[in-house]
C-alpha positions as CSV (number, residue, x, y, z in Angstrom):
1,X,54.0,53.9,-40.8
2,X,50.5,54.6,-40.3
3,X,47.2,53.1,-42.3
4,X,45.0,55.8,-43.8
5,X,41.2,55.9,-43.0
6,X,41.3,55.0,-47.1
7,X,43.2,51.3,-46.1
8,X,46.7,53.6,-48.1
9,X,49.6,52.7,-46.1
10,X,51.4,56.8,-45.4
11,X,54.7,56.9,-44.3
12,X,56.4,59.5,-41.9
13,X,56.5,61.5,-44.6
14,X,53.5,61.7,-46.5
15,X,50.4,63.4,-45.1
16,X,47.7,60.9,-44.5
17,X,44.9,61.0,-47.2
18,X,41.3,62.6,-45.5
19,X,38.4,60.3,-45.3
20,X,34.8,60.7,-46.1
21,X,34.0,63.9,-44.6
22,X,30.6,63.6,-42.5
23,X,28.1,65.9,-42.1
24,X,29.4,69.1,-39.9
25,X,27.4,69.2,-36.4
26,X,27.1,72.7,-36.7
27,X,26.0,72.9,-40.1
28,X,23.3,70.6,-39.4
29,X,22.4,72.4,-36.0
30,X,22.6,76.2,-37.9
31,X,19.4,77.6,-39.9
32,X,20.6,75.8,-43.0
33,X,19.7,72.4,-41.4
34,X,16.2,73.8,-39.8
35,X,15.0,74.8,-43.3
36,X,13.7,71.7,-44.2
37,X,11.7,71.8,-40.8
38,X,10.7,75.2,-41.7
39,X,9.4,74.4,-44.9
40,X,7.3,71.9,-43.6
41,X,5.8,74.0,-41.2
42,X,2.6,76.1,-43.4
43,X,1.7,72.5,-44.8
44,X,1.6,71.0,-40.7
45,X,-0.2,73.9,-39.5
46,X,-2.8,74.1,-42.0
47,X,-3.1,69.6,-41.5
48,X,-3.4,70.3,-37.7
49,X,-6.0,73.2,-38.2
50,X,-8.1,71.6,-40.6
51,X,-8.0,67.9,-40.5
52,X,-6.6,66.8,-36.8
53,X,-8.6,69.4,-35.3
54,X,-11.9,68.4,-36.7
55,X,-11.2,65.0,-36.1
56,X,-10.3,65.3,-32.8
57,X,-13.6,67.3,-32.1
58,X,-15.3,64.5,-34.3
59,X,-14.2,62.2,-31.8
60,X,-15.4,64.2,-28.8
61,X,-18.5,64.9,-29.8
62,X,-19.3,60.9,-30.9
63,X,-18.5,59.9,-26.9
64,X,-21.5,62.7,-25.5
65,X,-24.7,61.9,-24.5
66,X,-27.5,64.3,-23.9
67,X,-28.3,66.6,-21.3
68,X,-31.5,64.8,-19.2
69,X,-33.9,66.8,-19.3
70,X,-32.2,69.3,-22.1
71,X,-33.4,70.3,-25.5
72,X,-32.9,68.6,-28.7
73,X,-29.0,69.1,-29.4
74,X,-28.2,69.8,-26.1
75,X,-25.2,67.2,-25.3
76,X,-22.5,66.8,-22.5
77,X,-18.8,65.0,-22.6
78,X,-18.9,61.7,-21.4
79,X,-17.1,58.5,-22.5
80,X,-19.6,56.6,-23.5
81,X,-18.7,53.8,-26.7
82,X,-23.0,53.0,-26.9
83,X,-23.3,55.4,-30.0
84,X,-20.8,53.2,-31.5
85,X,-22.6,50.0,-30.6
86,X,-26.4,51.7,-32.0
87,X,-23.8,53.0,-35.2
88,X,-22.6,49.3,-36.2
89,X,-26.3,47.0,-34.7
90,X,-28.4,50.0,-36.3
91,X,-27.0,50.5,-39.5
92,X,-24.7,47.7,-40.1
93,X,-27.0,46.6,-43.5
94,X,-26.4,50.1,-45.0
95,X,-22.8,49.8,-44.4
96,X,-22.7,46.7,-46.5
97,X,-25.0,48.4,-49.1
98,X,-22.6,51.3,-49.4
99,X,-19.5,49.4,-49.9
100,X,-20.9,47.1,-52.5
101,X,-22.3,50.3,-54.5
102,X,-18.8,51.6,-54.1
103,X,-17.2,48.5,-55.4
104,X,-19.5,48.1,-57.9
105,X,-18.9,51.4,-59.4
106,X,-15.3,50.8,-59.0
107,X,-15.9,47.8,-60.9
108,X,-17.6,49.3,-63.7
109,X,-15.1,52.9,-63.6
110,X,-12.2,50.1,-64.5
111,X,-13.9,48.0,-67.1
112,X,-15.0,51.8,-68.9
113,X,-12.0,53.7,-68.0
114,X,-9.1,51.6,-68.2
115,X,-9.8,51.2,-72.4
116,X,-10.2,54.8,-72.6
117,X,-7.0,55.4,-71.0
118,X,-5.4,52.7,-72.8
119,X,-6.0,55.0,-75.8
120,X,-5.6,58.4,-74.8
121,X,-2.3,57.5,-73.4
122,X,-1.1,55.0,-75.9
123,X,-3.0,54.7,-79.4
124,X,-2.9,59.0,-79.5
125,X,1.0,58.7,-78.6
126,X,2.5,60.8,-81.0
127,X,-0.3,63.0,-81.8
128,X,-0.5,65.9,-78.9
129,X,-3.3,67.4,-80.3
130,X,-5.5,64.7,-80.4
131,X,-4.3,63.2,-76.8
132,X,-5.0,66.8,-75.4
133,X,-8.8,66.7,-76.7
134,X,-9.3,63.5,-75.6
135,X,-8.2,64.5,-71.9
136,X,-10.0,67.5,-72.1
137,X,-13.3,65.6,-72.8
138,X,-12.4,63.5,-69.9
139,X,-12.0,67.1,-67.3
140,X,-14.2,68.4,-68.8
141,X,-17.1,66.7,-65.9
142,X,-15.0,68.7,-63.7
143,X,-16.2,72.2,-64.9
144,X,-19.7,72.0,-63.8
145,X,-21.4,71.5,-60.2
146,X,-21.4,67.6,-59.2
147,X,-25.0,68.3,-58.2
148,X,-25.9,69.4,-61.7
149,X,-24.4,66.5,-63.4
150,X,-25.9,63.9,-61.1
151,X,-29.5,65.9,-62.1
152,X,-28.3,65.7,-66.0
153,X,-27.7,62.1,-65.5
154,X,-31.2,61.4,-64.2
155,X,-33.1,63.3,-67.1
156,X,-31.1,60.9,-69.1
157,X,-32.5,57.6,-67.0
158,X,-35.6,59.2,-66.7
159,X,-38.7,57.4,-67.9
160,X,-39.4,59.0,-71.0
161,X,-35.6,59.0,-71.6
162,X,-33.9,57.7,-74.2
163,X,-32.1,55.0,-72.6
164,X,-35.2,53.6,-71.3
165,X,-36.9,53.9,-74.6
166,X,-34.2,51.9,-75.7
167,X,-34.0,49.0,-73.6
168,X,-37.5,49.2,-73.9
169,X,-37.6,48.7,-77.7
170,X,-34.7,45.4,-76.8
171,X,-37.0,43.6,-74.8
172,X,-34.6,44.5,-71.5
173,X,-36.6,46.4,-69.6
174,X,-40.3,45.8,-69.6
175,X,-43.1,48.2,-70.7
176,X,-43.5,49.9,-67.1
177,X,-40.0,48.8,-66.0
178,X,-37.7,51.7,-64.7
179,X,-34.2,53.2,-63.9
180,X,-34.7,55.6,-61.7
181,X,-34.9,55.5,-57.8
182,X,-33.3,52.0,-58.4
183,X,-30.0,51.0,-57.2
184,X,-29.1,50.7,-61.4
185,X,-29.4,54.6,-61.8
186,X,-27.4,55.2,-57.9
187,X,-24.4,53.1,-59.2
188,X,-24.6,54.7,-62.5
189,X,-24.6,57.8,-61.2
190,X,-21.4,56.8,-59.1
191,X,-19.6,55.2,-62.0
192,X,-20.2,58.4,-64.2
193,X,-19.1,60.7,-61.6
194,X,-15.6,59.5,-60.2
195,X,-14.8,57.8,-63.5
196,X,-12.3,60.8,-64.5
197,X,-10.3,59.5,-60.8
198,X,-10.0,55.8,-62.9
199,X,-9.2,57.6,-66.0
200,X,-6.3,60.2,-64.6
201,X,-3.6,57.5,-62.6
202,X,-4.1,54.7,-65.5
203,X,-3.7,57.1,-68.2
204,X,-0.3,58.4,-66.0
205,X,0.8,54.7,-65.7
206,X,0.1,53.9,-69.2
207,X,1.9,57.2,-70.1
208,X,4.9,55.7,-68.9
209,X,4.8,52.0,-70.8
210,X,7.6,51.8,-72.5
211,X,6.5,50.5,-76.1
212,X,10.0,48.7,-76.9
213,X,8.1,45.9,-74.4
214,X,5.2,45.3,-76.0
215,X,7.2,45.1,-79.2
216,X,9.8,42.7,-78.0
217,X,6.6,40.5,-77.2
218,X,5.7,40.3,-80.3
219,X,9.2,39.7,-81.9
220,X,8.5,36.5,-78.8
221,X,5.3,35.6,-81.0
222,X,3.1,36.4,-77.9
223,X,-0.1,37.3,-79.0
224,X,-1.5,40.4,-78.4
225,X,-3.8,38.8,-75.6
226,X,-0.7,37.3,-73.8
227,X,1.0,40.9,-74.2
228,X,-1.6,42.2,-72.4
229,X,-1.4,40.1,-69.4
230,X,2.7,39.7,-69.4
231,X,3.6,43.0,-70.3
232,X,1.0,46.2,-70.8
233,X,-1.2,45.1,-67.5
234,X,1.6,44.8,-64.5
235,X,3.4,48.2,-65.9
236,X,-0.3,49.7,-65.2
237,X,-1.0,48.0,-62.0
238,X,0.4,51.3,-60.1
239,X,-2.2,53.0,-62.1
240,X,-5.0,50.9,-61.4
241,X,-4.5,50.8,-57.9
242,X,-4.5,54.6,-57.2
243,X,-7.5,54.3,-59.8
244,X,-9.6,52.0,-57.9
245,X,-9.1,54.0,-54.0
246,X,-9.5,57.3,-55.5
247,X,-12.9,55.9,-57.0
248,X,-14.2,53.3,-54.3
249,X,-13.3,55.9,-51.0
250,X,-15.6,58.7,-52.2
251,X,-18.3,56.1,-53.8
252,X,-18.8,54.5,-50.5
253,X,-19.4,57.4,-48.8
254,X,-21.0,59.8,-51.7
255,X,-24.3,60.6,-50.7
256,X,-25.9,63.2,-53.1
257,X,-26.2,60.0,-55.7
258,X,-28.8,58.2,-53.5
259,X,-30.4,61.3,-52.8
260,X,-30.8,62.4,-55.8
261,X,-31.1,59.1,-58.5
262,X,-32.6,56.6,-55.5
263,X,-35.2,55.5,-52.8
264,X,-35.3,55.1,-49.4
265,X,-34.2,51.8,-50.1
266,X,-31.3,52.6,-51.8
267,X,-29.7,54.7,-49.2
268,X,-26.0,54.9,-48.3
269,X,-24.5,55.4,-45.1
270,X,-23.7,59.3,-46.0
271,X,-27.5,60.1,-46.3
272,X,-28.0,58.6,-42.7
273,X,-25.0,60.6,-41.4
274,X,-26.1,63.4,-43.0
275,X,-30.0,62.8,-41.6
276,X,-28.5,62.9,-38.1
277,X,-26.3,66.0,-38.6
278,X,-29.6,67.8,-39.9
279,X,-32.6,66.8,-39.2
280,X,-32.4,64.6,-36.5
281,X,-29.8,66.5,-34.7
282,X,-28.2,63.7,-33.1
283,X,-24.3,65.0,-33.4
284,X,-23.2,62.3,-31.0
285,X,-24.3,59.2,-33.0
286,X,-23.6,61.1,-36.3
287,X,-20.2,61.4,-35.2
288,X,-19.9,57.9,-34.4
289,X,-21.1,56.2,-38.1
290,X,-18.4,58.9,-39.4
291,X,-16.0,57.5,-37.5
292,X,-16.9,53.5,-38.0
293,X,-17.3,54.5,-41.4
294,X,-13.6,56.0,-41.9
295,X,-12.5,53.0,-39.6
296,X,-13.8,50.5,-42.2
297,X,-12.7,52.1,-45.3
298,X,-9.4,52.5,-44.0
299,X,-8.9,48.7,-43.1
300,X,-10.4,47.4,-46.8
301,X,-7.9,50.2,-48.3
302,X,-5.1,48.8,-46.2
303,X,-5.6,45.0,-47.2
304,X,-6.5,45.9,-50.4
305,X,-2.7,47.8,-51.3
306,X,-1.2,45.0,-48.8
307,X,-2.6,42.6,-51.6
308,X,-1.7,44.6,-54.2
309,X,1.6,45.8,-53.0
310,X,2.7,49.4,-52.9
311,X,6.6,48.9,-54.2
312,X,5.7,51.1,-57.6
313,X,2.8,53.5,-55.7
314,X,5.0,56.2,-55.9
């Protein structure tokens, strides 16, 4: 007698029962199994032409140092890390301002959007028509230039505004107080203009809460409060963390909102960057703040899903 791969004991004359047939080599190795890889190639090719490429020359370019004796924007290859070190002594102070604009906006895109969502993706359950206007009205930011809202949204903070004229009137801003070319109207500006990437991922997490769980904690005599915070807000936390990077990574580095609603005291790193791609013409030391800047905003965006945990971020 013989034992079967199964663990079924086979006689002489029974015919031994097959096991768990593995993957065929061949198969594997034939063009069926390369498809996959195949698939994948248009979306590698067009990653390694238009983001490792341009990096890589990004990179390059921060490590040269000009020609002696050359022309403005004349520069050579050299390894030289001091464009770094003038990136991080020079400008360290703006790097602070722009992640502190960033989180504040964040900030303020959660305490506005996450309401908004709340209701768009649970008080209109049941009522298409009414959820789809609502998440129209909250695209709808995206049919027009960002440059033209950001100048719509300083006519409103404009000093014959009416928001001014308000505050005014409430004794919060004084008679020749101001919003514009302040860092209020820049991190306004911010908040209004990636507050649709808050709105989107909480209103797809929300758009998932099962309502049987809010409804048990009630039957539990929670109050709606404690429901909140045991129930409705962990289900969203997915949400809210793909909110708050898709909101605080292009805040920090946005750069039209300073221009256009600030001061040169309110400037963000992007401005300088983009004052020593243009007008200065310093590529080498342009190159470099891109790169510390991208450095830094990818180790607060790692600790900050490490502390949040990434187990639903799917």
């Amino acid at each position: 007698m013989a034992v079967a791969a199964t663990g079924h004991v086979t006689g002489p004359g029974d015919a031994a029962t097959p096991g768990p047939a593995g993957p065929d080599p061949a198969v594997a190795a034939g063009p069926a199994g390369r498809a996959p890889y195949g698939l994948l190639a248009p979306g590698l090719l067009w990653l390694a032409a238009f983001f490792v490429a341009p990096i890589a020359v990004l990179f390059v370019t921060s490590l040269m140092v000009p020609v002696p004796g050359g022309d403005i924007g004349q520069f050579q290859p050299a390894l030289d890390v001091g464009n770094y070190a003038q990136a991080v002594v020079e400008y360290w102070q703006i790097f602070l301002r722009s992640f502190w604009y960033g989180l504040l906006a964040t900030v303020f895109a959660l305490l506005v959007g996450y309401p908004l969502a709340y209701v768009i993706a649970v008080r209109a359950r049941g009522r298409p028509t009414l959820q789809q206007f609502m998440l129209v009205l909250v695209i709808a930011p995206f049919f027009t230039s960002f440059i033209v809202r950001t100048l719509a949204w300083r006519q409103i903070l404009a000093d014959e505004g009416p928001v001014v004229g308000v505050l005014q009137a409430l004794y919060l801003l004084p008679p020749d107080g101001r919003l514009t070319a302040t860092s209020i109207a820049v991190v306004a500006g911010l908040t209004y203009n990636f507050l649709p990437f808050m709105i989107l991922p909480i209103y797809a997490a929300l758009g998932r809460l099962d309502l049987r769980l809010v409804e048990a904690g009630q039957d539990l005599y929670a109050s709606p409060f404690t429901t909140f915070l045991r129930v409705t807000w962990p289900l969203s936390l997915p949400g809210v963390v793909a909110g708050t990077l898709l909101t605080f990574i292009p805040a920090s580095a946005d750069y039209v909102n300073a221009t256009l609603l600030g001061n040169p005291g309110t400037r963000m790193i992007g401005n300088v960057i983009d004052a020593q791609f243009f007008n200065v013409v310093d590529y080498p030391l342009a190159s470099a703040l891109s790169f510390v800047l991208m450095a830094a905003i990818v180790v607060l965006v790692a600790a900050y899903v490490r502390r949040a945990g990434t187990e639903d971020l799917v």
